[in-house]
Backbone as JSON Lines, residues from 0, in Angstrom:
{"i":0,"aa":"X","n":[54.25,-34.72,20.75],"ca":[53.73,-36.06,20.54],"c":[54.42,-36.97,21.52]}
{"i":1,"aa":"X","n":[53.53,-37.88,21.9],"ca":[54.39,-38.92,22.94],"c":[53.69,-40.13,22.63]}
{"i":2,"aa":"X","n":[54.66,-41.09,23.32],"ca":[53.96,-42.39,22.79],"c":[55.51,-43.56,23.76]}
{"i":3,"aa":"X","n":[55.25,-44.82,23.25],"ca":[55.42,-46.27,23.95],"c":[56.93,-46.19,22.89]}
{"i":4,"aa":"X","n":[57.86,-45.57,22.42],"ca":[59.18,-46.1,21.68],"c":[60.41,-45.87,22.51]}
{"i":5,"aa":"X","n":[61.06,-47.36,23.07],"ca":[61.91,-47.18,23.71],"c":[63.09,-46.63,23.09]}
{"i":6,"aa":"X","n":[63.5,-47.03,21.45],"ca":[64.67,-47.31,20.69],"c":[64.6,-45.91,20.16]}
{"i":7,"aa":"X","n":[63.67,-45.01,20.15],"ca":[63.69,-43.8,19.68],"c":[64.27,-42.81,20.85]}
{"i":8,"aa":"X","n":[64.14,-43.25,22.14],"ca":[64.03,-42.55,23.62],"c":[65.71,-42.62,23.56]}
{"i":9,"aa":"X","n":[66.1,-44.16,23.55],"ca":[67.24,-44.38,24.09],"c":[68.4,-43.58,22.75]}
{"i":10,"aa":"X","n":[67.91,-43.54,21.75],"ca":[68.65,-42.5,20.26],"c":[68.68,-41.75,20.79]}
{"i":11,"aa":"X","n":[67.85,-40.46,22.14],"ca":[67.92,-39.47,22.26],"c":[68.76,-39.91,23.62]}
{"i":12,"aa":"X","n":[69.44,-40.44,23.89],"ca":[70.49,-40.22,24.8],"c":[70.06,-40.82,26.21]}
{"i":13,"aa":"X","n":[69.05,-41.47,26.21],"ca":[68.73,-42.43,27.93],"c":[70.05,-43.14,27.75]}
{"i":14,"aa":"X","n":[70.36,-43.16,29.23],"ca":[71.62,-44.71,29.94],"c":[71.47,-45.87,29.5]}
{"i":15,"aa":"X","n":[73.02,-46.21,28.59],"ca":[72.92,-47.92,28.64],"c":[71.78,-48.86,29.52]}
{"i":16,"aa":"X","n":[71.05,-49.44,28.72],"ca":[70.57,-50.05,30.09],"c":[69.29,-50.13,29.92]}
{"i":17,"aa":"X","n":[69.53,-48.91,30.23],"ca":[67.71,-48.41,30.7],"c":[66.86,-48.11,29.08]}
{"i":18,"aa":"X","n":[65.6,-47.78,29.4],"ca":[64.88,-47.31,28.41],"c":[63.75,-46.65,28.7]}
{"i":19,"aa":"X","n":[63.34,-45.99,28.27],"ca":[61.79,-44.52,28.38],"c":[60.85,-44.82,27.05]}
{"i":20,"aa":"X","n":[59.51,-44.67,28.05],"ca":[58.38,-45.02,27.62],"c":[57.5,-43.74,27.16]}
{"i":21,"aa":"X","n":[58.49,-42.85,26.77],"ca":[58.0,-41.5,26.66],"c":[58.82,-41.11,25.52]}
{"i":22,"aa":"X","n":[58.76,-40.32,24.45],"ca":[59.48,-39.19,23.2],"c":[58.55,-38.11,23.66]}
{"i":23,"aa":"X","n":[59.27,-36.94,23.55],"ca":[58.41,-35.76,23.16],"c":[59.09,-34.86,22.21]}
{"i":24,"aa":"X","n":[57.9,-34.63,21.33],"ca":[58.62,-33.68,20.37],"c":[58.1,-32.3,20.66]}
{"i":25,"aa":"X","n":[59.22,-31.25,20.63],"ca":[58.57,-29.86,20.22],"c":[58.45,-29.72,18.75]}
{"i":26,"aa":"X","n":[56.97,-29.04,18.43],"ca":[56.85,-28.38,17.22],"c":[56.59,-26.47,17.59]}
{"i":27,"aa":"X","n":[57.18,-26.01,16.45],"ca":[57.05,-24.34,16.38],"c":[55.66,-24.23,16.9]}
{"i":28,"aa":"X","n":[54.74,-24.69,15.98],"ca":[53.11,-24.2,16.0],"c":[52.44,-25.56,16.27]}
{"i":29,"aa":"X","n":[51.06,-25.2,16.6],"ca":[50.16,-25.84,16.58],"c":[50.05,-26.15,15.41]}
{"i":30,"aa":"X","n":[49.88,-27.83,14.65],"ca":[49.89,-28.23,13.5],"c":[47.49,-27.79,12.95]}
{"i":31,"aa":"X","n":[47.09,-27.74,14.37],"ca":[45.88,-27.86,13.73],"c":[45.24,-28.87,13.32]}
{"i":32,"aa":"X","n":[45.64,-29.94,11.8],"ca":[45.21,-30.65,11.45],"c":[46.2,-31.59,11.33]}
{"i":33,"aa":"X","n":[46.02,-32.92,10.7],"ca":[46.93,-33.4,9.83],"c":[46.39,-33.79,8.56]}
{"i":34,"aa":"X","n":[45.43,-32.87,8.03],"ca":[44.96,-33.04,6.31],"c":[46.18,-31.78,6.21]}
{"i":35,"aa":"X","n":[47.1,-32.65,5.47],"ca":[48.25,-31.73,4.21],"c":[47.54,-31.36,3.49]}
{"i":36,"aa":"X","n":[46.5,-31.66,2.98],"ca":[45.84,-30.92,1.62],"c":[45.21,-29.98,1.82]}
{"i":37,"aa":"X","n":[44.75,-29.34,3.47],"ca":[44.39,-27.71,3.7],"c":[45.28,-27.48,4.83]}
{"i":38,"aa":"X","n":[46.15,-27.96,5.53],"ca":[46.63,-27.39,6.68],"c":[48.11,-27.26,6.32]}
{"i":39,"aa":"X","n":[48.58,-27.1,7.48],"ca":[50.27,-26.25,7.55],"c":[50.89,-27.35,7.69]}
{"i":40,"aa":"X","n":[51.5,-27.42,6.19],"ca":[52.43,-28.66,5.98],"c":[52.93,-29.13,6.54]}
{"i":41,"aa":"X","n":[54.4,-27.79,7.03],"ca":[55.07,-28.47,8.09],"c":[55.2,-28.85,9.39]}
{"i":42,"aa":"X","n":[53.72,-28.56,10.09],"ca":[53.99,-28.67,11.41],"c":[52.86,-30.25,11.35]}
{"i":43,"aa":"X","n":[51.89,-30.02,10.2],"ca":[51.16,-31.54,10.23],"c":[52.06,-32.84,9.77]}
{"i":44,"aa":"X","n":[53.09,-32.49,8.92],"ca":[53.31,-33.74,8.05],"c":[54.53,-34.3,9.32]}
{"i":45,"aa":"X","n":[55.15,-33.41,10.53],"ca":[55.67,-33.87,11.66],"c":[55.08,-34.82,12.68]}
{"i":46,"aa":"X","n":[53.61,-34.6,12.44],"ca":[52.86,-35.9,13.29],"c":[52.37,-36.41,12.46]}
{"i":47,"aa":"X","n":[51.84,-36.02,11.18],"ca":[51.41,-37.29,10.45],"c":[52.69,-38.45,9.8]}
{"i":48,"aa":"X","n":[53.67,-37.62,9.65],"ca":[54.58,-39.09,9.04],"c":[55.13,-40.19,10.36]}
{"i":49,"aa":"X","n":[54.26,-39.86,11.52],"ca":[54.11,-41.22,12.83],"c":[53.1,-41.57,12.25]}
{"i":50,"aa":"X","n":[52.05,-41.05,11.77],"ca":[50.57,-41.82,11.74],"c":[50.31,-42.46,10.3]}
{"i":51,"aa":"X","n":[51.15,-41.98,9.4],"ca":[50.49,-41.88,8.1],"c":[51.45,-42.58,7.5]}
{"i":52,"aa":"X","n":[51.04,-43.01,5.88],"ca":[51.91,-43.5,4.89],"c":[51.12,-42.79,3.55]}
{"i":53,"aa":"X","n":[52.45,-43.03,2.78],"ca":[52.42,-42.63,1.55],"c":[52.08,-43.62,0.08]}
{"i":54,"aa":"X","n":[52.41,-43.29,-1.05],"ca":[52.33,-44.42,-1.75],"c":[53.71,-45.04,-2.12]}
{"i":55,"aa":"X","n":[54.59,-43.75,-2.03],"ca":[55.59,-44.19,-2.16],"c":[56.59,-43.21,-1.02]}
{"i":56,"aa":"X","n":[57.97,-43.28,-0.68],"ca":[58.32,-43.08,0.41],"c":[59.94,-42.32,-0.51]}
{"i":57,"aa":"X","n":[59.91,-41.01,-0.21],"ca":[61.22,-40.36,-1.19],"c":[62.88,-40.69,-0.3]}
{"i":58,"aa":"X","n":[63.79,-40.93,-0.83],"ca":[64.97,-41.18,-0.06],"c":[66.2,-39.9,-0.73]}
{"i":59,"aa":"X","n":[67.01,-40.19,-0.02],"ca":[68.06,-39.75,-0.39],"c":[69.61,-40.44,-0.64]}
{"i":60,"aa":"X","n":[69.51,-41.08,-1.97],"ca":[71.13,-41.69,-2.47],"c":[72.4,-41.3,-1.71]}
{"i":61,"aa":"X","n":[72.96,-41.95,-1.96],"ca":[74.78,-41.61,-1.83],"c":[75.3,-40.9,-2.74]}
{"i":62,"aa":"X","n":[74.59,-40.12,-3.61],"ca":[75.19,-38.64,-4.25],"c":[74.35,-37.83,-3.63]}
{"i":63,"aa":"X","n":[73.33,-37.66,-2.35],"ca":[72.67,-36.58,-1.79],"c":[71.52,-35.98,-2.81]}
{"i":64,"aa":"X","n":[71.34,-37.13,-3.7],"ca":[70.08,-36.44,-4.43],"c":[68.5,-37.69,-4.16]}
{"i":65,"aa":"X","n":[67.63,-37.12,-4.3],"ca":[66.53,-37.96,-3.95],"c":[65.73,-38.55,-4.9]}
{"i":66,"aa":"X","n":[65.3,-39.75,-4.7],"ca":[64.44,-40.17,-5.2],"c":[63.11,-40.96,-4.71]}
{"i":67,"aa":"X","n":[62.13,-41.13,-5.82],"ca":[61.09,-41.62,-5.11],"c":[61.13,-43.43,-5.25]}
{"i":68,"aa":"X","n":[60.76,-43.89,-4.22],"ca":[60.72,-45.64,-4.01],"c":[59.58,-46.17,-3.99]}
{"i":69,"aa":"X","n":[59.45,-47.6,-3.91],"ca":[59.11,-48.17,-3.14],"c":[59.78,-48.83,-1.85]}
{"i":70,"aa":"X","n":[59.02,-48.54,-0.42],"ca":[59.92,-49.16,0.48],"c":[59.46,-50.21,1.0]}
{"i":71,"aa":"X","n":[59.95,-51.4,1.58],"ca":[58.83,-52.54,1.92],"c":[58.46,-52.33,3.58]}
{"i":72,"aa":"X","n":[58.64,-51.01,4.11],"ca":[58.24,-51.3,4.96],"c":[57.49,-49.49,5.23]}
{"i":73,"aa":"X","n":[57.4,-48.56,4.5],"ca":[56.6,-47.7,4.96],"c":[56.34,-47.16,3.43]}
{"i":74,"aa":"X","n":[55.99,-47.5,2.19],"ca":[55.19,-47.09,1.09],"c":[54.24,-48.4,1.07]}
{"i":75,"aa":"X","n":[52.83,-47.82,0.79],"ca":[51.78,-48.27,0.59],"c":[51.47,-49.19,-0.78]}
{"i":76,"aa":"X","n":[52.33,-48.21,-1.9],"ca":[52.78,-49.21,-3.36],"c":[53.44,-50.31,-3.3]}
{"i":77,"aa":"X","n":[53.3,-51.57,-3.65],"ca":[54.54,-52.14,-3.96],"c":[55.28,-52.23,-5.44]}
{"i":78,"aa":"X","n":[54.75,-51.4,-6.12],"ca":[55.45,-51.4,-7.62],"c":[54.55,-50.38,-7.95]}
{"i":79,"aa":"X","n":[55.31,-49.7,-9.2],"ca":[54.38,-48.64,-10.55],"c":[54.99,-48.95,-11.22]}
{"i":80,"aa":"X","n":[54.04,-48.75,-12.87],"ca":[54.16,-48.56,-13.88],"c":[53.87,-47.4,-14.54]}
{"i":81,"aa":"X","n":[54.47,-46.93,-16.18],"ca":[54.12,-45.49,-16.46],"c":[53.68,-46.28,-17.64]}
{"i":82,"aa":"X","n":[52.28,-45.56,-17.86],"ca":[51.96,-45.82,-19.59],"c":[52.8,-45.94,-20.57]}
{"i":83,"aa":"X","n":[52.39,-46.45,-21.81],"ca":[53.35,-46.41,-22.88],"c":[53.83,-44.46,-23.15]}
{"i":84,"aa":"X","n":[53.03,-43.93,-23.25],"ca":[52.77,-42.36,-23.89],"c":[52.8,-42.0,-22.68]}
{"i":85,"aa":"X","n":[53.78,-42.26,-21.46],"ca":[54.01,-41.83,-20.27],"c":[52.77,-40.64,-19.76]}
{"i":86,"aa":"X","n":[51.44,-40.98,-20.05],"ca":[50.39,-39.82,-19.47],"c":[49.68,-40.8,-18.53]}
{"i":87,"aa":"X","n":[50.41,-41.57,-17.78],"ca":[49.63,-42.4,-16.42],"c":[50.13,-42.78,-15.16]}
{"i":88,"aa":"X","n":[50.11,-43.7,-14.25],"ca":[50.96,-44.31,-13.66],"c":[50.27,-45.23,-12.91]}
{"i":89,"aa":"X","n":[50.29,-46.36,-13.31],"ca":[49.48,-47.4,-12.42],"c":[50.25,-48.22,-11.18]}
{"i":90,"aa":"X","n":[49.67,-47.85,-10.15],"ca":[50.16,-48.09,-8.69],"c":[49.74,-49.46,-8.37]}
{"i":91,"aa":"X","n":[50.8,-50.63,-7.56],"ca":[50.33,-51.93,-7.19],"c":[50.0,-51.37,-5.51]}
{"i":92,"aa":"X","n":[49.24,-51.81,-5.07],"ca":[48.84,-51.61,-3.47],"c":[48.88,-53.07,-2.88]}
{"i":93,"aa":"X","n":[49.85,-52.22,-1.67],"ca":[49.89,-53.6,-0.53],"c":[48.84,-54.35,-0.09]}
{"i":94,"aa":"X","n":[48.44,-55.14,-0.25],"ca":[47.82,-56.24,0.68],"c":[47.84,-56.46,1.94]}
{"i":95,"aa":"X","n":[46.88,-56.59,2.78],"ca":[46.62,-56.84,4.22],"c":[46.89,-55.74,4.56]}
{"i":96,"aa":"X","n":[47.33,-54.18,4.13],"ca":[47.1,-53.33,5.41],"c":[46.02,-53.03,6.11]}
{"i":97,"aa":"X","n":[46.17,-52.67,7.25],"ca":[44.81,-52.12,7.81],"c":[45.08,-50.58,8.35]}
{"i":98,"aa":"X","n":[43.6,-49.49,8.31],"ca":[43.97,-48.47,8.89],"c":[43.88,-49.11,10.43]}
{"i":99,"aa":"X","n":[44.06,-47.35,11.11],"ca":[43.8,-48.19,12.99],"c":[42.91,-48.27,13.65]}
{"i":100,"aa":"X","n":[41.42,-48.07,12.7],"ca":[40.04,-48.9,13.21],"c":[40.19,-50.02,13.19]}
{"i":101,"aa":"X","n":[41.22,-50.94,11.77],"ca":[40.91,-52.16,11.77],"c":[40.25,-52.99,10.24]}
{"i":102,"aa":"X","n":[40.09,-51.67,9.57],"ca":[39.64,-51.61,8.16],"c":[40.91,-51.51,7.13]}
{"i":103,"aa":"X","n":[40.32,-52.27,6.31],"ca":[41.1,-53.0,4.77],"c":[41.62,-51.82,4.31]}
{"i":104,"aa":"X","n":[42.94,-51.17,4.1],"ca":[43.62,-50.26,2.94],"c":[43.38,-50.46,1.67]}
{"i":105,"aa":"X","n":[42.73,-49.97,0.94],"ca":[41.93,-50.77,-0.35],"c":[42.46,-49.52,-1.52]}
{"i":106,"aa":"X","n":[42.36,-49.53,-2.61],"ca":[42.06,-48.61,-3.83],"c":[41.53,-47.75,-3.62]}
{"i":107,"aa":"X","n":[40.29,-48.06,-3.26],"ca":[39.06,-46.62,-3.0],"c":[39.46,-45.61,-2.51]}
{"i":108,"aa":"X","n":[39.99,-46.51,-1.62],"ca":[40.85,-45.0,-0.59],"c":[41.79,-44.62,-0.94]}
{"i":109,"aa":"X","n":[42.54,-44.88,-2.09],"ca":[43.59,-44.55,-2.44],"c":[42.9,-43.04,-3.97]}
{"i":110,"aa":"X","n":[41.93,-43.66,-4.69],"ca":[41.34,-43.0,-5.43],"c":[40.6,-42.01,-4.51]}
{"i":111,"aa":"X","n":[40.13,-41.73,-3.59],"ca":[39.44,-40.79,-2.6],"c":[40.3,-39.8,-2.24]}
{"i":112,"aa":"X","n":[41.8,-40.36,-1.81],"ca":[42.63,-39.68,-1.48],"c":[42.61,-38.6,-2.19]}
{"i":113,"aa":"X","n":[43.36,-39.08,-3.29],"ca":[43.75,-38.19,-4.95],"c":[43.23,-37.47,-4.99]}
{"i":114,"aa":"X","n":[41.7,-37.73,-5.23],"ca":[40.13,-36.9,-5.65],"c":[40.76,-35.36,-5.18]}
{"i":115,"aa":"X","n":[40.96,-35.58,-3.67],"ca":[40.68,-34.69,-2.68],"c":[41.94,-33.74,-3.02]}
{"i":116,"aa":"X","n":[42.76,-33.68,-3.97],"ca":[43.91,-32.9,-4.24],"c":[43.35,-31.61,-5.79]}
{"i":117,"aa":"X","n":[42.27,-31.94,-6.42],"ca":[41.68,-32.0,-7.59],"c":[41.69,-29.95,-7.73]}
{"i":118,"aa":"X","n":[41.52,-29.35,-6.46],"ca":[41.75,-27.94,-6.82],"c":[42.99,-27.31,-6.18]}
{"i":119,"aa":"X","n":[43.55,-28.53,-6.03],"ca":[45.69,-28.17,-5.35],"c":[45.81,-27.74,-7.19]}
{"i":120,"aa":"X","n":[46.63,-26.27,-7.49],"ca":[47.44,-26.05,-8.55],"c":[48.54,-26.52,-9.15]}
{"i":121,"aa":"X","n":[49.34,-27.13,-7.81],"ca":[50.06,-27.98,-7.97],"c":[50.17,-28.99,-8.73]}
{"i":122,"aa":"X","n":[49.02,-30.16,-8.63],"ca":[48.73,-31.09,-9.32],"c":[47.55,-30.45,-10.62]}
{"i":123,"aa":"X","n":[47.9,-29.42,-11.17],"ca":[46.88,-29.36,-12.27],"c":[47.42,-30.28,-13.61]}
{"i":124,"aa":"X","n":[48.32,-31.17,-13.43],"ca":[49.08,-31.95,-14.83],"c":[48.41,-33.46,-14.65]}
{"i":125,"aa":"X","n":[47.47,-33.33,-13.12],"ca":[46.59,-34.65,-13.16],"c":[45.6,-34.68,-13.81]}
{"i":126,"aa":"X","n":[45.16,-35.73,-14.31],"ca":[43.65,-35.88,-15.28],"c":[43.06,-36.73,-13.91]}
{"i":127,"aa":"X","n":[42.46,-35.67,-13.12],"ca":[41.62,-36.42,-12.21],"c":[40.16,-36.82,-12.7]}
{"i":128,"aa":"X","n":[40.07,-36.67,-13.76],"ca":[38.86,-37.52,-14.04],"c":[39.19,-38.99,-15.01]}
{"i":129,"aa":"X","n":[40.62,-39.38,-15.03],"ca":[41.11,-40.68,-14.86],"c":[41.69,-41.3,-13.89]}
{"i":130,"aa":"X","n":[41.06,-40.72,-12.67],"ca":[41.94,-41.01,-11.41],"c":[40.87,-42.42,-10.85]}
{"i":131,"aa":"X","n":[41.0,-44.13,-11.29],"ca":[40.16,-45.04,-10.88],"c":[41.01,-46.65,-10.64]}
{"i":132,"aa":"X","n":[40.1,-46.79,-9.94],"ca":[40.55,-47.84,-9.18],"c":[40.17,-49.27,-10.24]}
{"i":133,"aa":"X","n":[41.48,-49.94,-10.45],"ca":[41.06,-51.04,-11.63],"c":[40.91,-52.34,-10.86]}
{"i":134,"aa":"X","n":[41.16,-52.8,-9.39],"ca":[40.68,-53.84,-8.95],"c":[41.07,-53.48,-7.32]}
{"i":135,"aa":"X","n":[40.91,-53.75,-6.45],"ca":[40.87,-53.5,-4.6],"c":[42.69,-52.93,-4.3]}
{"i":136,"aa":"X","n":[43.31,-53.31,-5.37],"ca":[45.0,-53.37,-5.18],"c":[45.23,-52.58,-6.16]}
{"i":137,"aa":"X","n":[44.6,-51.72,-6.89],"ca":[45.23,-51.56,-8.5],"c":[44.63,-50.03,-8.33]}
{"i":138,"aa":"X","n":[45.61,-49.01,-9.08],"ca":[45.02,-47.74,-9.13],"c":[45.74,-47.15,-10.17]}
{"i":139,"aa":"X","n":[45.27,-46.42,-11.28],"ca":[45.36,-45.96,-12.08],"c":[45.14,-44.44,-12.02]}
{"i":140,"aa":"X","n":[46.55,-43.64,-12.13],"ca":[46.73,-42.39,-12.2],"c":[46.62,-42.1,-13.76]}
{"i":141,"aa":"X","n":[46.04,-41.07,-14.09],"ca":[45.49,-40.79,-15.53],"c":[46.71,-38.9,-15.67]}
{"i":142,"aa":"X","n":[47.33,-38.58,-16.46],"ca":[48.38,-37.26,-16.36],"c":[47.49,-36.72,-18.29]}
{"i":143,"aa":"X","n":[47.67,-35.58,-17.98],"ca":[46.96,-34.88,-18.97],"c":[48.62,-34.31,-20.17]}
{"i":144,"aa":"X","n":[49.63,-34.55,-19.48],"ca":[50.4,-34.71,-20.3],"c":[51.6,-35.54,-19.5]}
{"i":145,"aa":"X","n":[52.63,-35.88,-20.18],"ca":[53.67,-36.49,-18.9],"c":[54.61,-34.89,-18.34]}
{"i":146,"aa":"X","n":[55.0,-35.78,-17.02],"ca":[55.4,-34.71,-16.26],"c":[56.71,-35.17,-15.33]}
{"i":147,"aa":"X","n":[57.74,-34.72,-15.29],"ca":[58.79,-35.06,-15.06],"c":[58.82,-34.97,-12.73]}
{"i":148,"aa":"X","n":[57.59,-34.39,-12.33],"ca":[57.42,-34.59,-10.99],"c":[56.28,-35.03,-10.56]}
{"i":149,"aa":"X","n":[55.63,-35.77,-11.87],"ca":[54.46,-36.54,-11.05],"c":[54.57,-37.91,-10.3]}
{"i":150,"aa":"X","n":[56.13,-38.35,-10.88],"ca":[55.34,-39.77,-9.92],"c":[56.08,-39.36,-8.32]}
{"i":151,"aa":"X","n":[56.83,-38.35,-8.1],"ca":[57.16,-37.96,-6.38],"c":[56.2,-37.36,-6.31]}
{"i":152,"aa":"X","n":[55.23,-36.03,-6.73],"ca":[54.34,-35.42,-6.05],"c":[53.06,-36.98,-5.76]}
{"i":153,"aa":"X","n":[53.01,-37.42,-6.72],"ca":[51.63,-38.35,-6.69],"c":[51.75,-39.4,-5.4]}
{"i":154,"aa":"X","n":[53.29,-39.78,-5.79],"ca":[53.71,-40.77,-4.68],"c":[53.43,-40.18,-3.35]}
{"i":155,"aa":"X","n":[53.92,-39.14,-2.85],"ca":[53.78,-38.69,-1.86],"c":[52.32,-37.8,-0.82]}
{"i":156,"aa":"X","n":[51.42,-38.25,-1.54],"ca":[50.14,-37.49,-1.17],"c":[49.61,-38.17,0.01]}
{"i":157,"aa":"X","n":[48.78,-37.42,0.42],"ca":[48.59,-37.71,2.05],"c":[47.18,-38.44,1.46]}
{"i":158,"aa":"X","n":[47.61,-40.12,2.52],"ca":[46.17,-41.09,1.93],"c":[45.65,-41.01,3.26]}
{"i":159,"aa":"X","n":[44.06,-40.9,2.76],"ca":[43.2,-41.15,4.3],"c":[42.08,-42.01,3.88]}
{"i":160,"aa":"X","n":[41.73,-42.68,4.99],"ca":[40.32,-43.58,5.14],"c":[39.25,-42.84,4.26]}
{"i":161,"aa":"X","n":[38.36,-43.43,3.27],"ca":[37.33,-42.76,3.33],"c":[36.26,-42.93,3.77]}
{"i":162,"aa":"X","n":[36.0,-44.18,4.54],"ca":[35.08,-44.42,5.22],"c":[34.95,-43.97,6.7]}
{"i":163,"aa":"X","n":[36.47,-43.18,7.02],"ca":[36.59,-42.36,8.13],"c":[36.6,-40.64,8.18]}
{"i":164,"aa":"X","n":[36.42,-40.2,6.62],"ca":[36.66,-39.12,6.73],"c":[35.67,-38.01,5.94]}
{"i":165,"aa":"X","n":[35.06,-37.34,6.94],"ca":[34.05,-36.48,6.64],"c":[34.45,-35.05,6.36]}
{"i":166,"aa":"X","n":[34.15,-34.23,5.41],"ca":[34.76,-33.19,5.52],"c":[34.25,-32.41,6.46]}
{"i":167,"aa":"X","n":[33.13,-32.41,6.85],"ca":[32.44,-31.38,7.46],"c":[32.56,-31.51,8.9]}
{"i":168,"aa":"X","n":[33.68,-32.69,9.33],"ca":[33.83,-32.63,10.64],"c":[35.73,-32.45,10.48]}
{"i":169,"aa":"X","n":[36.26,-31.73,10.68],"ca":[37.59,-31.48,10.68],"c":[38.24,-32.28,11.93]}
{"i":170,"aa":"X","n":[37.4,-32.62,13.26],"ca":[38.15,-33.65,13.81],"c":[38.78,-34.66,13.07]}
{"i":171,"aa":"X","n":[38.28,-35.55,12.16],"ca":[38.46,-36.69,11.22],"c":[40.11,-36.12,11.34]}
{"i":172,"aa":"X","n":[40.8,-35.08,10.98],"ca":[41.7,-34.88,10.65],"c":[43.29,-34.62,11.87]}
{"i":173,"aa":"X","n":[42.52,-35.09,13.11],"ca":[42.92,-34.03,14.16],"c":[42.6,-35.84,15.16]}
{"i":174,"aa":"X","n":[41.74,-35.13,16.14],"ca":[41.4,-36.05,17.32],"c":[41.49,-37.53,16.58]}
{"i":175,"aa":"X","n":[40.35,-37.4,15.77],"ca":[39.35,-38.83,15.22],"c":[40.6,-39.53,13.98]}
{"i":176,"aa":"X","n":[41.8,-38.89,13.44],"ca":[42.37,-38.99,12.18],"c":[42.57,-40.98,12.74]}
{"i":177,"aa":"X","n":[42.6,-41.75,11.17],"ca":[42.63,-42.91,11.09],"c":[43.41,-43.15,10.14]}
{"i":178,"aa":"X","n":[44.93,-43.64,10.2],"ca":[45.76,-43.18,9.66],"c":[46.36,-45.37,9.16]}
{"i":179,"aa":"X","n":[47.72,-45.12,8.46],"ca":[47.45,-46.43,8.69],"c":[49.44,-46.76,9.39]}
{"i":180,"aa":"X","n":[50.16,-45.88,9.97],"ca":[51.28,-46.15,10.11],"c":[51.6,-45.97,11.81]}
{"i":181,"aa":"X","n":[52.57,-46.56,12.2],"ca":[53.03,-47.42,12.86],"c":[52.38,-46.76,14.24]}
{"i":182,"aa":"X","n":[52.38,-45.44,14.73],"ca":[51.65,-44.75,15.58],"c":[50.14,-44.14,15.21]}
{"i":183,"aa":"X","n":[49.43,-44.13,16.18],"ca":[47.96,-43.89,16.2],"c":[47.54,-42.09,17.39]}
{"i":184,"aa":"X","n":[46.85,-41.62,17.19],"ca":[46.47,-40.59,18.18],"c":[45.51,-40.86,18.99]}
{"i":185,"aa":"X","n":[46.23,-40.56,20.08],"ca":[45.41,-40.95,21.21],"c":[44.97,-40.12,22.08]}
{"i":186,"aa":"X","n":[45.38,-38.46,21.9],"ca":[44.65,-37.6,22.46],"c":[44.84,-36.59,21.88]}
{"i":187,"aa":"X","n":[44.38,-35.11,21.63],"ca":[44.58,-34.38,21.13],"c":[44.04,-33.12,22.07]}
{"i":188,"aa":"X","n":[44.97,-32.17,22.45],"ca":[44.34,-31.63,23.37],"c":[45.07,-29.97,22.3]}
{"i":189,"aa":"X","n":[43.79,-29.11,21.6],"ca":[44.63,-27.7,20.96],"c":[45.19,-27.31,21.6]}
{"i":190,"aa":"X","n":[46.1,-26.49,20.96],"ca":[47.16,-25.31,21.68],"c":[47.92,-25.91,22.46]}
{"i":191,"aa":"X","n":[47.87,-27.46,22.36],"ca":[48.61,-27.91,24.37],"c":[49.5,-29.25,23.4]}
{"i":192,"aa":"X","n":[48.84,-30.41,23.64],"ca":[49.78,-31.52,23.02],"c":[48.81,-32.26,22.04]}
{"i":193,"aa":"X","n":[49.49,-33.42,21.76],"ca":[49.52,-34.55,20.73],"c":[49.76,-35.5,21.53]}
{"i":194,"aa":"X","n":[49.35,-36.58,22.03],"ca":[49.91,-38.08,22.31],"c":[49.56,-38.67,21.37]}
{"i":195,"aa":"X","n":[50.94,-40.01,20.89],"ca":[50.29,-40.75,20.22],"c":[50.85,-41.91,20.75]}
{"i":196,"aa":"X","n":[50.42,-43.15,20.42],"ca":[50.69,-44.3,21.09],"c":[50.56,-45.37,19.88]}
{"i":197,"aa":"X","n":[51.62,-46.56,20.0],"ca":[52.23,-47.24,18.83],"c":[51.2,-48.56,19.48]}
């Protein structure tokens, strides 16, 4: 992947001074896609966490154990709540994001996202048929019982446009992906590279 970050260039060791208009990362494999929800986790979620955000963003404390947040500058939530009978979790969504067409980060897409996890085994403790959007900012996770890793797995799911994303064209996920974080893709060439540009 390459792209326009001087402060990332100069971390990797450029001269006082100076600065590079270039990063490149090696990855093992060809990532393929960047839909986490059918492709190879780890070589997609290496270019998608330039392109992408989450709902919520996991850290790691000063006892080395992790938890899930809100961050104000790369989770998509700005607050949750858990039902009384802890079988929910209602997500607040940021305001004014845009993906990098230029289009509103809304609910829908946040409920579209989800949808699209519905035959992951993983998440079988979701009641995705309470998975709805209660106003443009508001989303309501529905849990078929409570679950002591739903709000990091839920938090962390890969959100995409749905007004950008077709299944039946797997570019959407790759060349065309419309993501909403701080880098964008700007070329995609298989087997060869990734540029992306901020």
């Amino acid at each position: 992947a390459a792209g326009s970050s001087p402060a990332a260039a100069d971390a990797g060791g450029a001269p006082h001074g100076t600065t590079k208009d270039t990063l490149i990362i090696r990855l093992q494999s060809d990532p393929g896609t960047l839909d986490i929800v059918q492709g190879n986790i780890t070589e997609s979620m290496e270019i998608w966490s330039l392109c992408g955000n989450s709902l919520l963003v996991v850290k790691q404390d000063e006892n080395g154990l992790y938890d899930t947040v809100v961050d104000d500058e790369y989770s998509m939530a700005t607050g949750y709540t858990f039902d009384d009978d802890n079988c929910g979790i209602t997500f607040n969504l940021r305001e004014g994001v845009k993906w990098h067409d230029g289009s509103d980060f809304t609910a829908d897409d946040v409920v579209f996202s989800i949808l699209r996890y519905r035959d992951n085994a993983t998440y079988s403790y979701v009641d995705f048929d309470d998975v709805q959007a209660i106003d443009s900012h508001t989303v309501h996770v529905g849990l078929k019982a409570p679950d002591a890793q739903a709000l990091i797995n839920v938090g962390a799911m890969f959100l995409c446009s749905k007004a950008n994303t077709n299944e039946d064209d797997p570019s959407c996920f790759s060349k065309k992906y419309i993501g909403t974080g701080a880098w964008y893709v700007d070329s995609w060439v298989d087997g060869d590279s990734v540029t992306l540009k901020a």
